[in-house]
Structure formats: structure tokens, C-alpha cells
mmCIF file of the N, C-alpha and C atoms, coordinates in Angstrom:
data_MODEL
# 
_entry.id   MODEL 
# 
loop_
_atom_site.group_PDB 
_atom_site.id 
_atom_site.type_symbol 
_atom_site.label_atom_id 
_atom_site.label_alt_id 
_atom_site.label_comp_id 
_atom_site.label_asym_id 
_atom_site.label_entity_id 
_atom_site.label_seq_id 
_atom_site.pdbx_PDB_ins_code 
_atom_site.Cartn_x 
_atom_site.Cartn_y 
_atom_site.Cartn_z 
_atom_site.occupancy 
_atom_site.B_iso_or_equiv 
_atom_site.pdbx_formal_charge 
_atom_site.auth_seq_id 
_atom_site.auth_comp_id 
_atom_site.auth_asym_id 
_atom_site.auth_atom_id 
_atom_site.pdbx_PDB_model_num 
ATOM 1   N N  . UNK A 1 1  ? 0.846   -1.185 0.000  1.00 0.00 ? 1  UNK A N  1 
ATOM 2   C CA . UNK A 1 1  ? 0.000   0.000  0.000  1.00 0.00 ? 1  UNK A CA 1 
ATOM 3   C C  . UNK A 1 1  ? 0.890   1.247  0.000  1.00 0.00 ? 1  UNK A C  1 
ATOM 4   N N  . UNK A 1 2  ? 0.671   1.935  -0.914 1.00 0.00 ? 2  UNK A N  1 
ATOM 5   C CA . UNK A 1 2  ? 1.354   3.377  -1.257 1.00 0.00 ? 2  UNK A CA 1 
ATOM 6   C C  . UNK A 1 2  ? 1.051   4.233  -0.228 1.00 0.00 ? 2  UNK A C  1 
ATOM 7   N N  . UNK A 1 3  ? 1.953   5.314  0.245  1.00 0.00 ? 3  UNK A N  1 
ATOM 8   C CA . UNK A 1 3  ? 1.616   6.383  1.405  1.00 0.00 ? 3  UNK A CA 1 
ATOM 9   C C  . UNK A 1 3  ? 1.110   6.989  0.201  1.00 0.00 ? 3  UNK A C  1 
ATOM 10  N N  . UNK A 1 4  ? -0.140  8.076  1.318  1.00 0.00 ? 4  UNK A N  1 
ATOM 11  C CA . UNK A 1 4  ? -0.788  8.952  0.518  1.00 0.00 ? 4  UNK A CA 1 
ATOM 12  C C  . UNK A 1 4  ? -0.202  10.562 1.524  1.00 0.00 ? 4  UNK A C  1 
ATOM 13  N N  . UNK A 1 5  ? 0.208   11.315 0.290  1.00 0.00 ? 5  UNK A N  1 
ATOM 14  C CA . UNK A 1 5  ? 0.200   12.759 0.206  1.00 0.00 ? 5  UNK A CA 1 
ATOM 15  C C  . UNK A 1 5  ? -0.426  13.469 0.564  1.00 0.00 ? 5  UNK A C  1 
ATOM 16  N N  . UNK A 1 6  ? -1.143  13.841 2.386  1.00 0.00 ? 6  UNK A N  1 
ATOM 17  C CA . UNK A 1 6  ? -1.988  14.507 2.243  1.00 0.00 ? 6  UNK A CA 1 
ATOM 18  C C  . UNK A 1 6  ? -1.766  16.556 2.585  1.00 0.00 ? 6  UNK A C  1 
ATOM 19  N N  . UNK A 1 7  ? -0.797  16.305 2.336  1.00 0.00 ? 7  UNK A N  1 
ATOM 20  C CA . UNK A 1 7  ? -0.316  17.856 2.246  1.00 0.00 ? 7  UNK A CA 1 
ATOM 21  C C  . UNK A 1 7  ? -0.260  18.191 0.959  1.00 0.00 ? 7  UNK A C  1 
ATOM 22  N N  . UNK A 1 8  ? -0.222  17.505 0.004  1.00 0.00 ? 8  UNK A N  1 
ATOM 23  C CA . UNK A 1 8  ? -0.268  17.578 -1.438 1.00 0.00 ? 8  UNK A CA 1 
ATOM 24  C C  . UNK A 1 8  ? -1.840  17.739 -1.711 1.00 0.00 ? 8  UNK A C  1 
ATOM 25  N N  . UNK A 1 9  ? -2.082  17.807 -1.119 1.00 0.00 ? 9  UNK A N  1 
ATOM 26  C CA . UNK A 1 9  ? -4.262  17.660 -1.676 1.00 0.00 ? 9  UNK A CA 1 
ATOM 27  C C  . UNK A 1 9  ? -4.546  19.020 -0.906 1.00 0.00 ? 9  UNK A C  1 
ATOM 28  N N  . UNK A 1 10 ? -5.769  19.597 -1.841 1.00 0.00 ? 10 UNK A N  1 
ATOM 29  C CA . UNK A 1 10 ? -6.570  20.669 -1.661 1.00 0.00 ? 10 UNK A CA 1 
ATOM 30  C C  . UNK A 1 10 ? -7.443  20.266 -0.562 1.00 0.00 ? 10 UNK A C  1 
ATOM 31  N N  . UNK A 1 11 ? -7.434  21.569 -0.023 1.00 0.00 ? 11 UNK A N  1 
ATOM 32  C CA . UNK A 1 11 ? -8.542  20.725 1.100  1.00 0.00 ? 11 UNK A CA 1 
ATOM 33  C C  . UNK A 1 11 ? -9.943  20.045 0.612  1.00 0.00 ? 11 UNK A C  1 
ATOM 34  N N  . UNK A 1 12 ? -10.114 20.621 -0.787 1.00 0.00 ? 12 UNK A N  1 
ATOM 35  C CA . UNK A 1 12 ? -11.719 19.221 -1.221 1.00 0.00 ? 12 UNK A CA 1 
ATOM 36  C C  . UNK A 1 12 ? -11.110 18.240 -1.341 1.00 0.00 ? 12 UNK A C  1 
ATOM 37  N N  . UNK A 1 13 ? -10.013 18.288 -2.013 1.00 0.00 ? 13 UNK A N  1 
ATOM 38  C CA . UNK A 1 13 ? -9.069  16.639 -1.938 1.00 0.00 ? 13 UNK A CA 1 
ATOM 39  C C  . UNK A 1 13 ? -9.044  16.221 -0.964 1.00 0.00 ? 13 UNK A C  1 
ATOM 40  N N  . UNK A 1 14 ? -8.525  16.490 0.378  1.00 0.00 ? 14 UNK A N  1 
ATOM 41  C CA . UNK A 1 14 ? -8.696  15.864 1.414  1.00 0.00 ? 14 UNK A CA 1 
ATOM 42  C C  . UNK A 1 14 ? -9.650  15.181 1.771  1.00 0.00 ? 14 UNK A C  1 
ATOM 43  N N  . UNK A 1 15 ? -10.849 16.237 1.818  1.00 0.00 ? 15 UNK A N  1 
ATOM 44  C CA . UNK A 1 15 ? -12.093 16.403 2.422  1.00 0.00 ? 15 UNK A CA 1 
ATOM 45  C C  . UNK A 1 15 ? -12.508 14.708 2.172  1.00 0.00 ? 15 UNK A C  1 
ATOM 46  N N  . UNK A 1 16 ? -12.853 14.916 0.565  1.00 0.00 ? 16 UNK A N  1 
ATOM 47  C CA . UNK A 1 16 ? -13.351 13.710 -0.557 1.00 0.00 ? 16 UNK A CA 1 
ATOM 48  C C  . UNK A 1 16 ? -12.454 13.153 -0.354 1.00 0.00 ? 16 UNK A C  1 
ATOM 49  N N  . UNK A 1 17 ? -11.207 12.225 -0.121 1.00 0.00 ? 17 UNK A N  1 
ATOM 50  C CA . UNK A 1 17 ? -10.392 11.275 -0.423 1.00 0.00 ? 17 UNK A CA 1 
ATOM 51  C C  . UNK A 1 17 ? -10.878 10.817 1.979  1.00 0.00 ? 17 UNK A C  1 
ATOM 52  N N  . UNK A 1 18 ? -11.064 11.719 2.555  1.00 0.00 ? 18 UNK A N  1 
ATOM 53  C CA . UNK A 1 18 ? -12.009 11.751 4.418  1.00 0.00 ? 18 UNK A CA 1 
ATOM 54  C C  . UNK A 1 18 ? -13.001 10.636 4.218  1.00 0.00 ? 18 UNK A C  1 
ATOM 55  N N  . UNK A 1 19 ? -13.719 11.665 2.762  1.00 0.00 ? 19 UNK A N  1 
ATOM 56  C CA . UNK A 1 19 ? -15.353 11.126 3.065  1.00 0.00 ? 19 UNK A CA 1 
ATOM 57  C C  . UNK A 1 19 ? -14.836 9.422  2.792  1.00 0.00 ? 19 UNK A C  1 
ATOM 58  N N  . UNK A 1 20 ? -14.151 9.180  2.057  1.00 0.00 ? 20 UNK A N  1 
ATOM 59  C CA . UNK A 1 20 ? -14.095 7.827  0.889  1.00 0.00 ? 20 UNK A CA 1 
ATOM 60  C C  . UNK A 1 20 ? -13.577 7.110  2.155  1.00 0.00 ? 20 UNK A C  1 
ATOM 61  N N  . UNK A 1 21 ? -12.584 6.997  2.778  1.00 0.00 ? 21 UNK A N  1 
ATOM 62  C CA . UNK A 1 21 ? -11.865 6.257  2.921  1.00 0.00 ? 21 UNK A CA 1 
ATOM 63  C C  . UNK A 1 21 ? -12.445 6.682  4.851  1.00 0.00 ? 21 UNK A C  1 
ATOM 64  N N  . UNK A 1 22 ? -13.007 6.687  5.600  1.00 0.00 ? 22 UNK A N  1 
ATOM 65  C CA . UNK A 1 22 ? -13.363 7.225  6.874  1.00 0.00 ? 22 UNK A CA 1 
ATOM 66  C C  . UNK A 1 22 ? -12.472 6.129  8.195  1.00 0.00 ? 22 UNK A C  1 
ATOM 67  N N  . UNK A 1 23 ? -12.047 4.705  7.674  1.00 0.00 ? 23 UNK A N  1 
ATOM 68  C CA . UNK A 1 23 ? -11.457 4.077  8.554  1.00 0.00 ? 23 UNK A CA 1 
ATOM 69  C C  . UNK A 1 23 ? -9.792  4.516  8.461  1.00 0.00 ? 23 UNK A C  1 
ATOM 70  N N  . UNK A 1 24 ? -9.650  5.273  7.738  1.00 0.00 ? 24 UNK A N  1 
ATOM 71  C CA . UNK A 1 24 ? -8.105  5.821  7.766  1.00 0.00 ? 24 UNK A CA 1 
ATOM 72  C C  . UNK A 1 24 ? -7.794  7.308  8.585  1.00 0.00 ? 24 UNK A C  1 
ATOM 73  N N  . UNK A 1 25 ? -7.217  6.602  9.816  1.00 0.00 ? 25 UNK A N  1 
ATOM 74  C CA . UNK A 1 25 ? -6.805  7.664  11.057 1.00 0.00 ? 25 UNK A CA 1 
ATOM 75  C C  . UNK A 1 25 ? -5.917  8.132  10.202 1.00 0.00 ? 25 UNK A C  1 
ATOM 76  N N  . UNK A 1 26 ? -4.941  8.291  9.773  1.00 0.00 ? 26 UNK A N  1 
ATOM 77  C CA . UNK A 1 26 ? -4.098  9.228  9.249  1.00 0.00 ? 26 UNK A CA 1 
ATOM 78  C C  . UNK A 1 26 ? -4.661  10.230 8.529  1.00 0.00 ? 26 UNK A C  1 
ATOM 79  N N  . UNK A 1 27 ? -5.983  10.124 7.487  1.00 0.00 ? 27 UNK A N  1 
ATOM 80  C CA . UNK A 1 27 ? -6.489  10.528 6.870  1.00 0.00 ? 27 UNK A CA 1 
ATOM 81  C C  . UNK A 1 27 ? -7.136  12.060 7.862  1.00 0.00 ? 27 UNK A C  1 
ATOM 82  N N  . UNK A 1 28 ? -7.847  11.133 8.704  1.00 0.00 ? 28 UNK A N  1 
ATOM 83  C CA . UNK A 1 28 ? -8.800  12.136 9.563  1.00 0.00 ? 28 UNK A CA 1 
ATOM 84  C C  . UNK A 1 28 ? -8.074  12.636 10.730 1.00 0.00 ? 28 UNK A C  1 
ATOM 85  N N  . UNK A 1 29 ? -6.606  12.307 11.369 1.00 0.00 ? 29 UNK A N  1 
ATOM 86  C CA . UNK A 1 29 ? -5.655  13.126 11.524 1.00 0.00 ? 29 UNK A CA 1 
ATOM 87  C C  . UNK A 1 29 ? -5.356  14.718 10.819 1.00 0.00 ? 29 UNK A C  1 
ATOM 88  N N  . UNK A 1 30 ? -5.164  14.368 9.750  1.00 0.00 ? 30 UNK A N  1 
ATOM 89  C CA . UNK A 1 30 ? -4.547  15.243 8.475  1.00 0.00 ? 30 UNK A CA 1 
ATOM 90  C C  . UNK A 1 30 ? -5.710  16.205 8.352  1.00 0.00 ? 30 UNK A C  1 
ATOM 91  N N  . UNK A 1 31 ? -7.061  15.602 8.059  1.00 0.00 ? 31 UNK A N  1 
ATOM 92  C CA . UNK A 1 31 ? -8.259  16.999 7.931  1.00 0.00 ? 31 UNK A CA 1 
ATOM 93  C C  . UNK A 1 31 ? -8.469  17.655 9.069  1.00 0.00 ? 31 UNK A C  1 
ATOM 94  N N  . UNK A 1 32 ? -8.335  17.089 10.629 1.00 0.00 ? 32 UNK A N  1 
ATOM 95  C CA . UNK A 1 32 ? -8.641  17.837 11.590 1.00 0.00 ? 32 UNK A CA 1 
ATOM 96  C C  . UNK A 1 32 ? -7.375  18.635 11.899 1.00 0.00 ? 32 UNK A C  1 
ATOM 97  N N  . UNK A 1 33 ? -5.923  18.178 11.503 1.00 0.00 ? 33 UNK A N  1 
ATOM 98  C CA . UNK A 1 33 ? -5.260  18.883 11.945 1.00 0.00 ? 33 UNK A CA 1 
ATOM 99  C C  . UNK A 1 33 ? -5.118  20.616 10.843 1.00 0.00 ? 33 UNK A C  1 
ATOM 100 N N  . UNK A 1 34 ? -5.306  20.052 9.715  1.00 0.00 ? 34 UNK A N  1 
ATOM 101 C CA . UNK A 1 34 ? -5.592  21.116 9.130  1.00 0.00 ? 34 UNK A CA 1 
ATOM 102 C C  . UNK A 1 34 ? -6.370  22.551 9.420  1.00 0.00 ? 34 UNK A C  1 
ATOM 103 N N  . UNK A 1 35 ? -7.396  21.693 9.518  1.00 0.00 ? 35 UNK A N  1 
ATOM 104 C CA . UNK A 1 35 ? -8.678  23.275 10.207 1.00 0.00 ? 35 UNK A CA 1 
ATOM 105 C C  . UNK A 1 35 ? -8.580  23.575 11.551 1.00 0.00 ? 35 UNK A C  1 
ATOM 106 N N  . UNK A 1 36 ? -7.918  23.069 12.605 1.00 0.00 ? 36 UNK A N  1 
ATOM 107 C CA . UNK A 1 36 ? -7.449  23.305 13.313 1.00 0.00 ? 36 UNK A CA 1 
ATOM 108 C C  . UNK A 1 36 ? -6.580  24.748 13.789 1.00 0.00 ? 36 UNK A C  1 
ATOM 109 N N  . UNK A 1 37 ? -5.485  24.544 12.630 1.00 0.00 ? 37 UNK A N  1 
ATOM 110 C CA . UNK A 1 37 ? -4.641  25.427 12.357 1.00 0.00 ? 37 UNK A CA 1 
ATOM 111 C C  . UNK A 1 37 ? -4.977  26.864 11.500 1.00 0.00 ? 37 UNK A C  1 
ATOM 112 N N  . UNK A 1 38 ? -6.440  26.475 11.656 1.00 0.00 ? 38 UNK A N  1 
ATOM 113 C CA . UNK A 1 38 ? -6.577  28.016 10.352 1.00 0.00 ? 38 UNK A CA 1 
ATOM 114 C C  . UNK A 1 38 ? -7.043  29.214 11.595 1.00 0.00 ? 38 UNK A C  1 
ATOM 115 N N  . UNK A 1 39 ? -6.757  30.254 11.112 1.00 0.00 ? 39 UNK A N  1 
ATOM 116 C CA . UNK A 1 39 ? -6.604  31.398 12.258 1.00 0.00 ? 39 UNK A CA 1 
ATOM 117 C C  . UNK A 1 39 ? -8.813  31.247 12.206 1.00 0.00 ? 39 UNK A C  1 
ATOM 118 N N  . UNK A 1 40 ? -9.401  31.469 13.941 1.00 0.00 ? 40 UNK A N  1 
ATOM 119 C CA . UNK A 1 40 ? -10.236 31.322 14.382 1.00 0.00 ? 40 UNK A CA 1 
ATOM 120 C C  . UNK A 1 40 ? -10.783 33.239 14.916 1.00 0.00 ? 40 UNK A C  1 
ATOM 121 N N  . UNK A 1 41 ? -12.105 33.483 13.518 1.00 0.00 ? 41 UNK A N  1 
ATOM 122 C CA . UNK A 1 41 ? -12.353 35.072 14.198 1.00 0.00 ? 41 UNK A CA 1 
ATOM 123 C C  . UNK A 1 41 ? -13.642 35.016 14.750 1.00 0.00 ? 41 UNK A C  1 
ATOM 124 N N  . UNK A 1 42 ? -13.661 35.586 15.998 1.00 0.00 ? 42 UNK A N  1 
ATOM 125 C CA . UNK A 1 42 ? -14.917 35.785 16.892 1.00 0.00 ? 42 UNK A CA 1 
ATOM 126 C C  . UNK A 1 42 ? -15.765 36.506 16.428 1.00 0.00 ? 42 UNK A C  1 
ATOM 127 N N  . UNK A 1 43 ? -17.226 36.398 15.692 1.00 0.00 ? 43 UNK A N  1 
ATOM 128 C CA . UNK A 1 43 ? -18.023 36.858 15.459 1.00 0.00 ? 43 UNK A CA 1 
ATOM 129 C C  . UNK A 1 43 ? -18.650 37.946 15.900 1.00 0.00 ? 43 UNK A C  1 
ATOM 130 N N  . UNK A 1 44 ? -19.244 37.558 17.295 1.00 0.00 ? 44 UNK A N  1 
ATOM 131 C CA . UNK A 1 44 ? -19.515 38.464 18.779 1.00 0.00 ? 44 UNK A CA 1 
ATOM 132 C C  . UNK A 1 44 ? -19.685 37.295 19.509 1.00 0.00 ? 44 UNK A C  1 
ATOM 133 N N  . UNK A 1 45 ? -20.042 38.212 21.054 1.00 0.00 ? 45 UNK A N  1 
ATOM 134 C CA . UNK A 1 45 ? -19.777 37.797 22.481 1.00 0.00 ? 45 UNK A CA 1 
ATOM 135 C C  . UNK A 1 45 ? -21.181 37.637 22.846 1.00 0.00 ? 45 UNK A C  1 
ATOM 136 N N  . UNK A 1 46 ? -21.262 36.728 23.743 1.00 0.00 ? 46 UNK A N  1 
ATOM 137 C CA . UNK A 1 46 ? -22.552 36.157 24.061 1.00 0.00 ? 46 UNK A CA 1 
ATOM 138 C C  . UNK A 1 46 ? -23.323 37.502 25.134 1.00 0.00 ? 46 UNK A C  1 
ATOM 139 N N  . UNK A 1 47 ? -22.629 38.626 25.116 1.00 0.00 ? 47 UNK A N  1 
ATOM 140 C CA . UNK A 1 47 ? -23.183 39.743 25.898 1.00 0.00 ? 47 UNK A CA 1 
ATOM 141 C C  . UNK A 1 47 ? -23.253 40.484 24.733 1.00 0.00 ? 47 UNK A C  1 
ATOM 142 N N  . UNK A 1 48 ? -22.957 40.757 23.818 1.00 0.00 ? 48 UNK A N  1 
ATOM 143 C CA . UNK A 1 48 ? -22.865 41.758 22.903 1.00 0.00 ? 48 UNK A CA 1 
ATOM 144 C C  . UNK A 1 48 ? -24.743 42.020 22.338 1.00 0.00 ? 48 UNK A C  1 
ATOM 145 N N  . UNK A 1 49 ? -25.595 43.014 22.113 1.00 0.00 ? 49 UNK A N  1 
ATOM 146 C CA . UNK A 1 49 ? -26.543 42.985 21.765 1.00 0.00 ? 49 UNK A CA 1 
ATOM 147 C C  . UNK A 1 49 ? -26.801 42.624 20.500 1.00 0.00 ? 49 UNK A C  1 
ATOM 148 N N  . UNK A 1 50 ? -26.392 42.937 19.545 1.00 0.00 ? 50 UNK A N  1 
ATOM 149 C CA . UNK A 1 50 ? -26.869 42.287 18.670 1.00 0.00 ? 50 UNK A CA 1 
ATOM 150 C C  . UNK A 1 50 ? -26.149 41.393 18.378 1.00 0.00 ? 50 UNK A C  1 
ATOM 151 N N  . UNK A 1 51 ? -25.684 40.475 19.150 1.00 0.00 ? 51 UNK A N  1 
ATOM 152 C CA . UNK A 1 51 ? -25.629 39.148 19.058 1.00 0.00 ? 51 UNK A CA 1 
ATOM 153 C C  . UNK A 1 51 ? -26.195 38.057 17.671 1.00 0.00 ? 51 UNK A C  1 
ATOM 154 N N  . UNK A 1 52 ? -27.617 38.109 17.908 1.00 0.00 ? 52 UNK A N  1 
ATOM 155 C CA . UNK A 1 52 ? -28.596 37.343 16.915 1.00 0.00 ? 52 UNK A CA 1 
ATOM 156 C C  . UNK A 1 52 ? -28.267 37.831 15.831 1.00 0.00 ? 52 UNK A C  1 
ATOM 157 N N  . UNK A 1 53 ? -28.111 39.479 15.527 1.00 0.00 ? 53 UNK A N  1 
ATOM 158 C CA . UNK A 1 53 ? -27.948 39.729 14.192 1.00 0.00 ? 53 UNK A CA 1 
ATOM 159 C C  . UNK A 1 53 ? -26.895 39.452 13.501 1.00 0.00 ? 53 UNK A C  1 
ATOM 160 N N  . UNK A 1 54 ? -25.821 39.241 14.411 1.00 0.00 ? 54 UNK A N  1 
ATOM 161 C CA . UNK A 1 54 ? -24.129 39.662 13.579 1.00 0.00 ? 54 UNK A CA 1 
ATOM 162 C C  . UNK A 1 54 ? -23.618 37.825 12.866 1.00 0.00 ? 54 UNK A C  1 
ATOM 163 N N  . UNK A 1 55 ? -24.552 36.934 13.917 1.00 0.00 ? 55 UNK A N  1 
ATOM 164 C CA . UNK A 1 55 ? -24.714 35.316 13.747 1.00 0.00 ? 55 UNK A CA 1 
ATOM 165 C C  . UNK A 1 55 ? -25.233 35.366 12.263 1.00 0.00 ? 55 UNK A C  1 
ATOM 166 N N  . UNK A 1 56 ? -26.161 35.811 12.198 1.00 0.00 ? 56 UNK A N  1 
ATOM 167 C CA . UNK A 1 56 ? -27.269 35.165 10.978 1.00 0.00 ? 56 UNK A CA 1 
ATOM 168 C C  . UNK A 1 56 ? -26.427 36.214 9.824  1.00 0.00 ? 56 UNK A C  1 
ATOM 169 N N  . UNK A 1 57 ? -25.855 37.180 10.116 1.00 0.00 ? 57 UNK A N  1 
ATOM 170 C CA . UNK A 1 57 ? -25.224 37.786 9.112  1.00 0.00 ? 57 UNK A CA 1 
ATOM 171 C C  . UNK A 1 57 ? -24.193 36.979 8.171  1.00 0.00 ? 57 UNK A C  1 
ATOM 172 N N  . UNK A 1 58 ? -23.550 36.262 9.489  1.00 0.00 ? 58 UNK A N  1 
ATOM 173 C CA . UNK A 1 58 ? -21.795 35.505 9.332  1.00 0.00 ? 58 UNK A CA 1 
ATOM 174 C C  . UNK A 1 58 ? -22.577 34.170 8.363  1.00 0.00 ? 58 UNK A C  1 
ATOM 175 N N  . UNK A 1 59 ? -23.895 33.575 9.114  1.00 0.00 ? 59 UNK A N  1 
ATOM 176 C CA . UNK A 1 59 ? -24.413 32.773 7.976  1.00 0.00 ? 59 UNK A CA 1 
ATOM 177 C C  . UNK A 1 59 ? -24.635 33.086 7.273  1.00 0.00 ? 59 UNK A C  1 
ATOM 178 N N  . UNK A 1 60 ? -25.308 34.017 6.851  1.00 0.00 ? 60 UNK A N  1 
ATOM 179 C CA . UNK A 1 60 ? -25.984 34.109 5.242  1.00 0.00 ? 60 UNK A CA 1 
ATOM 180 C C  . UNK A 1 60 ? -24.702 34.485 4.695  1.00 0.00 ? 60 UNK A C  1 
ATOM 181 N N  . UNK A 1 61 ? -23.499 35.138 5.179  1.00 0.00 ? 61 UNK A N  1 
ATOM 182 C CA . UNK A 1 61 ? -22.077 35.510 4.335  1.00 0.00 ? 61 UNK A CA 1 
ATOM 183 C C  . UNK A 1 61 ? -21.503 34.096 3.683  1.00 0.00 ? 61 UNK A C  1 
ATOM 184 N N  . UNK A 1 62 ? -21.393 33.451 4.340  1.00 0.00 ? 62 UNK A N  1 
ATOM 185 C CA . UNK A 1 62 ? -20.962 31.941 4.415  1.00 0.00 ? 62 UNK A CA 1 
ATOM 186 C C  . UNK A 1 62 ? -21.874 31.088 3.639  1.00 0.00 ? 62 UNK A C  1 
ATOM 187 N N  . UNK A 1 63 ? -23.072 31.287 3.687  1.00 0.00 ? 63 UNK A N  1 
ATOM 188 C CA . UNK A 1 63 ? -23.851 30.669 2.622  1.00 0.00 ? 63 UNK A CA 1 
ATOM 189 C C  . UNK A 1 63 ? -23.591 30.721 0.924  1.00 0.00 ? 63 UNK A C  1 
ATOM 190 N N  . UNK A 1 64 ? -23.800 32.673 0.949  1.00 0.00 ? 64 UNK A N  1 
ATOM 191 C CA . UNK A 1 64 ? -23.366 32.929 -0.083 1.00 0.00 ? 64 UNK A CA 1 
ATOM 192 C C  . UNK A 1 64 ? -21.895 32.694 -0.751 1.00 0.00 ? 64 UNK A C  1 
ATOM 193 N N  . UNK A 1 65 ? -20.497 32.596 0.041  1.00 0.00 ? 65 UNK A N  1 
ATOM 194 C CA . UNK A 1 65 ? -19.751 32.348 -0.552 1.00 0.00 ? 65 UNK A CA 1 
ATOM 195 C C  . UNK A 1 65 ? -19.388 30.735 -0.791 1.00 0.00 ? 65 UNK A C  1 
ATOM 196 N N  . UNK A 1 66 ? -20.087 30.023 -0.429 1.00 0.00 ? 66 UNK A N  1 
ATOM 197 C CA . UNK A 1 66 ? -19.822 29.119 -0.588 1.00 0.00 ? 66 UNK A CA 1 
ATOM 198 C C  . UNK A 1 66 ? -20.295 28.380 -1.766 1.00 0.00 ? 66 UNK A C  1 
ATOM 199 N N  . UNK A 1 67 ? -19.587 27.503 -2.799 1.00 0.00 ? 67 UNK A N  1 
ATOM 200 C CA . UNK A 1 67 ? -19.938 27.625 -4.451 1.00 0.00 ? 67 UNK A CA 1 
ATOM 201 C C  . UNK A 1 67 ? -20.480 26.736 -4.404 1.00 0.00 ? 67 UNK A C  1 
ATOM 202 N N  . UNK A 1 68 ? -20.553 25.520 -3.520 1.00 0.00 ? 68 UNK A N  1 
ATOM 203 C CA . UNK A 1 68 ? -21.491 24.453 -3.466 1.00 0.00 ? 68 UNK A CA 1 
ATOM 204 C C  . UNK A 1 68 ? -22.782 24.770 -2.676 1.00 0.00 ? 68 UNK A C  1 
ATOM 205 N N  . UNK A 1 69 ? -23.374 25.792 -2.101 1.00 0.00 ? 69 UNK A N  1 
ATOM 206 C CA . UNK A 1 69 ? -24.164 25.955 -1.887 1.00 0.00 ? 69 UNK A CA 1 
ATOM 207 C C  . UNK A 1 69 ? -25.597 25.834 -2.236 1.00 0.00 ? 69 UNK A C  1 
ATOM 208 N N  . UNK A 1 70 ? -26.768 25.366 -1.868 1.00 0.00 ? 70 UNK A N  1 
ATOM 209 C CA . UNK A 1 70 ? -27.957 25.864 -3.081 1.00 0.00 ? 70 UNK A CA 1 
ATOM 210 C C  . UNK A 1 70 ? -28.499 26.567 -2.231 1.00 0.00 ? 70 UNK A C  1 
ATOM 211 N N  . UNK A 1 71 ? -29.208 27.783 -3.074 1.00 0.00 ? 71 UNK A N  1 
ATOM 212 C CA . UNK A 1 71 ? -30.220 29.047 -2.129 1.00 0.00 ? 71 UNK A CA 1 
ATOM 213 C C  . UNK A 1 71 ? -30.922 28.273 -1.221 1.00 0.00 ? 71 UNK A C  1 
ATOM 214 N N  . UNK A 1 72 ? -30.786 29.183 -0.083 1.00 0.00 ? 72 UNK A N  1 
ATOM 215 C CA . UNK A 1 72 ? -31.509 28.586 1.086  1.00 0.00 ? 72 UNK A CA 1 
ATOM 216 C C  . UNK A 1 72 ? -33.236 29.726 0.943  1.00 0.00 ? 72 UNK A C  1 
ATOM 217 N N  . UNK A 1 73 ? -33.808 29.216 1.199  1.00 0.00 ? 73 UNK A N  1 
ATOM 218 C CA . UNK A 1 73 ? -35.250 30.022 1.429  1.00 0.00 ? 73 UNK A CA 1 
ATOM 219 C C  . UNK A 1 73 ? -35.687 29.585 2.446  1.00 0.00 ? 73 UNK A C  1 
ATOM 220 N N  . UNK A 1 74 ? -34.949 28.911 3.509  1.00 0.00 ? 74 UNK A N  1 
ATOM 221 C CA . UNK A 1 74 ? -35.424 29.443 5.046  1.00 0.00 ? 74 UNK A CA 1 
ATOM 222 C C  . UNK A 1 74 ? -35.210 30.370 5.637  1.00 0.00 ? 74 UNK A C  1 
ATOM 223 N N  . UNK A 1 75 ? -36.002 30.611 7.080  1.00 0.00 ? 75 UNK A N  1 
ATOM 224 C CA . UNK A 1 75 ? -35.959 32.298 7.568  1.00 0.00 ? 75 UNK A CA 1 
ATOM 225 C C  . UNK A 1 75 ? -36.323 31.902 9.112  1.00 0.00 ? 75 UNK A C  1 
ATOM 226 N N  . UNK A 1 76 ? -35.725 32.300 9.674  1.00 0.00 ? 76 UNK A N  1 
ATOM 227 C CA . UNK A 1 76 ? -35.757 32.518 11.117 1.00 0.00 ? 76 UNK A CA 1 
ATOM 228 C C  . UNK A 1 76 ? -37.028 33.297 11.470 1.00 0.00 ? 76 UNK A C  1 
ATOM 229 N N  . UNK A 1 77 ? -38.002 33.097 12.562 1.00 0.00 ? 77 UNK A N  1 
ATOM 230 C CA . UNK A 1 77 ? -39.228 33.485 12.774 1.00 0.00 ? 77 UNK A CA 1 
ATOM 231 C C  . UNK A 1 77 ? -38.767 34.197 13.851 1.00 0.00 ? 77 UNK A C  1 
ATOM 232 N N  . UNK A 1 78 ? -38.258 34.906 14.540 1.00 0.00 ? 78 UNK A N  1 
ATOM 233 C CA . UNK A 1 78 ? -38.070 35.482 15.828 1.00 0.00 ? 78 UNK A CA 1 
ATOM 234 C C  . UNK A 1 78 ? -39.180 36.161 16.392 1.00 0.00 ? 78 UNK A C  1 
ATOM 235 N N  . UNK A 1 79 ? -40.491 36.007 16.124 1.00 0.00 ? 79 UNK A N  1 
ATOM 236 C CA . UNK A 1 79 ? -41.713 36.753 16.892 1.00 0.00 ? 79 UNK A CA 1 
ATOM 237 C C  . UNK A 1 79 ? -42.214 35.716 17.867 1.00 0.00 ? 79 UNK A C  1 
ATOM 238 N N  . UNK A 1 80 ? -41.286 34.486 18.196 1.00 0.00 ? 80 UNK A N  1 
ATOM 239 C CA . UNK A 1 80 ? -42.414 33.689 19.303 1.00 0.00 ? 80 UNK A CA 1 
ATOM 240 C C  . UNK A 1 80 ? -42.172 34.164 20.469 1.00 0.00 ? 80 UNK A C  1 
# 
């Protein structure tokens, strides 16, 4: 069995070569240590007031950039 390259793979490479192969610890080593390492930015603070808004913002940002995405047409009801 050939070593596999996983510093050589894009992280969808990774990702997809994760999904395929899920009994390979080295594998799922390699993807967690990856995202691990990516710099982590705080949205807001669980005191901050608009809290709710700056969340659903960071989602819908994240929705939209993401190319595999499909339009979401759900909506948060916040009047209960």
C-alpha cells in the first residue's frame, strides 16, 4: 500500500479522499489537523446585543460564498 500525500491535496481533496476512505486515522488526523490550524475570528460575544444579528449575518455571508451551496429560502421566525 502506497503512502498517501496529504499535504499535497486541496482541502476538497482531502475532504473527498475523508469522506471515501473514513477508517483511515491518518487521513482524519490530516483533515482535523488542518482546520485546526486556520486562524479562528470571533463573530460576537454572548453579551454583545446584537448578538442574533451579527450570527445570521456571518451565515448568510458563508452561505453565499460558498460555491457548493444551493439558495436557502429558510428564515428565522423570531416573533415567538
Amino acid at each position: 500500500m502506497s503512502q498517501v500525500n496529504f499535504e499535497a491535496m486541496s482541502d476538497a481533496e482531502l475532504r473527498l479522499y475523508f469522506l471515501e476512505n473514513r477508517q483511515d486515522r491518518a487521513a482524519c488526523q490530516a483533515y482535523l489537523d488542518r482546520f485546526s490550524q486556520r486562524p479562528k475570528s470571533i463573530i460576537a460575544s454572548p453579551s454583545d446585543p446584537d448578538f442574533d444579528a451579527k450570527i445570521q449575518a456571518a451565515i448568510r455571508q458563508k452561505l453565499e460564498s460558498s460555491p457548493s451551496s444551493q439558495p436557502a429560502n429558510n428564515t428565522v421566525d423570531r416573533t415567538e
